[in-house]
N, C-alpha and C positions, 0 to 999 in steps of 0.2 A: 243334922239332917244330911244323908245324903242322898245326889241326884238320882235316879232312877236311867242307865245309859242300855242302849236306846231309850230314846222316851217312848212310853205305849201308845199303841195306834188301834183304831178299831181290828187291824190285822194280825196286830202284836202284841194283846193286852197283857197287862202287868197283871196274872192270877196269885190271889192269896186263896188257899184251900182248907184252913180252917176258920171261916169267919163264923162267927153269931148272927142262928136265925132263929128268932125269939128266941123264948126260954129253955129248950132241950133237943134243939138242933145246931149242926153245926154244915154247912154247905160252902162253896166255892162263889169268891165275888171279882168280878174284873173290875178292872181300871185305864182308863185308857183317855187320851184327848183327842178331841174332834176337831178338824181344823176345817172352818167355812172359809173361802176366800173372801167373801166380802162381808162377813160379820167378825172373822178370829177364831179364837181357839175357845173352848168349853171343857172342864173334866166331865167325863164319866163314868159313873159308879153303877153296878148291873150284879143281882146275888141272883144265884140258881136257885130254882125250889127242889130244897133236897126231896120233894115228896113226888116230884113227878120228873124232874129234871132237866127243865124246861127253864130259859132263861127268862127274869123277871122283868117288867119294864124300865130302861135304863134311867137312872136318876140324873139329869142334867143340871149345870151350873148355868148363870149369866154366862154372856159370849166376852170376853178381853181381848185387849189385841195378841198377847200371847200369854200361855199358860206351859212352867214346865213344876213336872213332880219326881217328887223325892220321898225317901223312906225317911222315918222319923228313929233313926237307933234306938232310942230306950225303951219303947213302945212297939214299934214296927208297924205303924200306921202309915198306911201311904196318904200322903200330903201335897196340897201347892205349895211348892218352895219358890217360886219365882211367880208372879205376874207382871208382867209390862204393860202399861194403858196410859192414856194422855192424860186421865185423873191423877196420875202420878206428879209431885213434884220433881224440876229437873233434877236435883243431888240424887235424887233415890234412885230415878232413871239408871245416869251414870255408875252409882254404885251396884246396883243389879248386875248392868251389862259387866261390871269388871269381874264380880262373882261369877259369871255364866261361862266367863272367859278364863277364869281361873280353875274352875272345876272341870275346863273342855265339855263341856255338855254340848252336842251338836244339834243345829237347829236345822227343820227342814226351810223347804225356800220360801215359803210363805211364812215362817217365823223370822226367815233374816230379812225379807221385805217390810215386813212390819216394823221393825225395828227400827229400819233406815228411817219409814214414813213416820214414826215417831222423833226419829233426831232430827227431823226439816219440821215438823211442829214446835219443838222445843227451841230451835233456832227461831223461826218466828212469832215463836210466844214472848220472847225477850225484847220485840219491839210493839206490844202490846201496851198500854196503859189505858186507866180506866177515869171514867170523872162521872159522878152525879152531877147533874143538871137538872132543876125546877124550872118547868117549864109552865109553870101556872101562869106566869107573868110574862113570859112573850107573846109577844103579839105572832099572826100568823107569817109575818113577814120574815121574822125571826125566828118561825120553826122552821119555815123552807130553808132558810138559812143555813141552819144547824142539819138540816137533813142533808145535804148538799153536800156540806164538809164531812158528814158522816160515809154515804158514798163513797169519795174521794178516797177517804183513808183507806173504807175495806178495798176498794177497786186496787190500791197501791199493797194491800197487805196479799192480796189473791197473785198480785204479781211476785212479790218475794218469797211466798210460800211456794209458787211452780217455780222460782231459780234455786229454791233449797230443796226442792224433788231432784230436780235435774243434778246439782250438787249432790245428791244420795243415789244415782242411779237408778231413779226411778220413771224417767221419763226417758 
């Protein structure tokens, strides 16, 4: 795979000019990624109607925090070769970013903000743990209880996750 340098932008999209439209045409398909600031990055895919030549409705992906694309060599399919998102386990995280950084693929400023806000998540995901608790058998004294310390914890975890902003520059 490799990266696609610049990445396409709605202003600069990635044209392939022979693609397949149905069965005995052939037209022009862009590619490009859309960056919302407060949703992330999305691909999109958009083919002309070679019959009138008018651009088709663009096909949209779910939004990630970030999306970069790459041409696939053997094929020449343009592809996601990178997605970053907090569904991500941290090793993969880590491994991506060193790929991204090995290939110099340059990110705009809303793909390096997102990153950072992804390494202060992943920093405080590591003091995360989890416990099932049957609560059939407590009495109500005992769920206020347990609510209480529940509170506590998140109110402490909202504080380490804005000093691991701030540790990424984002505050």
């Amino acid at each position: 795979m490799k990266p696609l340098i610049p990445q396409p932008t709605i202003e600069n999209p990635y044209v392939v000019s022979d693609y397949p439209w149905g069965f005995h045409y052939k037209t022009q398909c862009r590619f490009y990624v859309e960056t919302n600031p407060k949703l992330g990055d999305r691909e999109i895919t958009q083919t002309q109607d070679p019959k009138t030549g008018r651009w088709c409705n663009p096909k949209k992906s779910t939004y990630t925090q970030v999306i970069l694309l790459g041409i696939d060599e053997e094929n020449g399919h343009v592809e996601r070769m990178f997605d970053l998102s907090y569904w991500n386990v941290e090793e993969k995280h880590i491994e991506r970013l060193r790929q991204i950084q090995e290939l110099k693929i340059p990110l705009n400023e809303h793909q390096q903000n997102q990153i950072k806000e992804l390494n202060a998540i992943y920093k405080t995901r590591k003091l995360i743990t989890y416990e099932v608790v049957d609560a059939t058998h407590q009495t109500p004294e005992e769920r206020e209880q347990h609510d209480r310390e529940q509170a506590e914890i998140k109110r402490k975890l909202a504080f380490i996750h804005h000093h691991n902003r701030q540790e990424e520059g984002l505050l």
